[in-house]
C-alpha positions as CSV (number, residue, x, y, z in Angstrom):
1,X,-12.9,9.5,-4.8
2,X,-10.9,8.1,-1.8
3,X,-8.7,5.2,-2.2
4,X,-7.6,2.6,0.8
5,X,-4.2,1.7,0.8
6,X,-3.4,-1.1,3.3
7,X,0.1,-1.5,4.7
8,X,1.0,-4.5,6.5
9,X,4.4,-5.7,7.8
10,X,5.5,-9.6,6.8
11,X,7.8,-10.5,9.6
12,X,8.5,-13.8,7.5
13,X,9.7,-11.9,4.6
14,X,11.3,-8.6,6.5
15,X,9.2,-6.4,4.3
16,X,6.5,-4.0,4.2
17,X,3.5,-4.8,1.6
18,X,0.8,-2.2,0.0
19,X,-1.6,-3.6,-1.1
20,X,-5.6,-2.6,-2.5
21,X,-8.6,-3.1,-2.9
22,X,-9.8,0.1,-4.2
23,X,-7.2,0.3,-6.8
24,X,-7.0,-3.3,-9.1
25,X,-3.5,-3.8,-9.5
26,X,-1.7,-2.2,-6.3
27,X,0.4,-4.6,-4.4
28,X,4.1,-3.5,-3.9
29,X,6.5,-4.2,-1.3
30,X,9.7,-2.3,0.4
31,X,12.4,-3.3,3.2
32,X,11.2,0.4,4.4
33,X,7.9,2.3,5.1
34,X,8.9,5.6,4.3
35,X,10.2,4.4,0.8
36,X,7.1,1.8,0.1
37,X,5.2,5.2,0.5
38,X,7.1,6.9,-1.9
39,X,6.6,3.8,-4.2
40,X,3.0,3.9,-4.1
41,X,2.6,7.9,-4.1
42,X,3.8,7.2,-8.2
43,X,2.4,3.9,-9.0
44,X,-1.2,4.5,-7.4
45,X,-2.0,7.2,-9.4
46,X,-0.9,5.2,-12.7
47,X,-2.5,2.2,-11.8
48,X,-6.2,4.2,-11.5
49,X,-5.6,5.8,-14.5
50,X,-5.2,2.5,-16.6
51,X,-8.1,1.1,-14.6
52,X,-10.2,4.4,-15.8
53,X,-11.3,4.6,-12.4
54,X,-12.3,7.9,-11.0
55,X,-10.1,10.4,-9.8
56,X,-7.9,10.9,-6.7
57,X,-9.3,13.2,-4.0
58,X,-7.6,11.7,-1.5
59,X,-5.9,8.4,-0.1
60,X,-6.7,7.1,3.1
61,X,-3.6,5.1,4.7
62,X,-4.0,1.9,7.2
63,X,-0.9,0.5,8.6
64,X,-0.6,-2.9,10.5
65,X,2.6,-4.2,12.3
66,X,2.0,-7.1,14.3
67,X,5.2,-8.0,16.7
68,X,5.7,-11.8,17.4
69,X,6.4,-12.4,21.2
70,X,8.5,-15.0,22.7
71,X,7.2,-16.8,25.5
């Protein structure tokens, strides 16, 4: 099974969000990418496992950063 994993950047809050749909549960968030990875690498896995989903193959990694420009 392959799991989505959205990452999107909140310029109000200054952090990075993961976030779901695949795996009920998943929404974390980080002042870094690299360490909201990491975050997500240990808590994805636990999260499908209480779900009882079915089993990692493979996730699949989307990443959004949207810059605000001044006019």
């Amino acid at each position: 099974m392959e799991y989505k994993i959205n990452f999107s950047w909140d310029d109000e809050a200054g952090v990075w969000i993961a976030q779901s749909d695949d795996i009920p549960g998943l929404v974390l968030e980080g002042g870094s990418l690299d360490a909201l990875i990491e975050r997500v690498r240990f808590a994805a896995p636990e999260l499908i496992e209480l779900n009882k989903s079915p089993a990692i193959n493979s996730f699949y990694f989307s990443v959004e950063r949207h810059e605000k420009v001044l006019a």
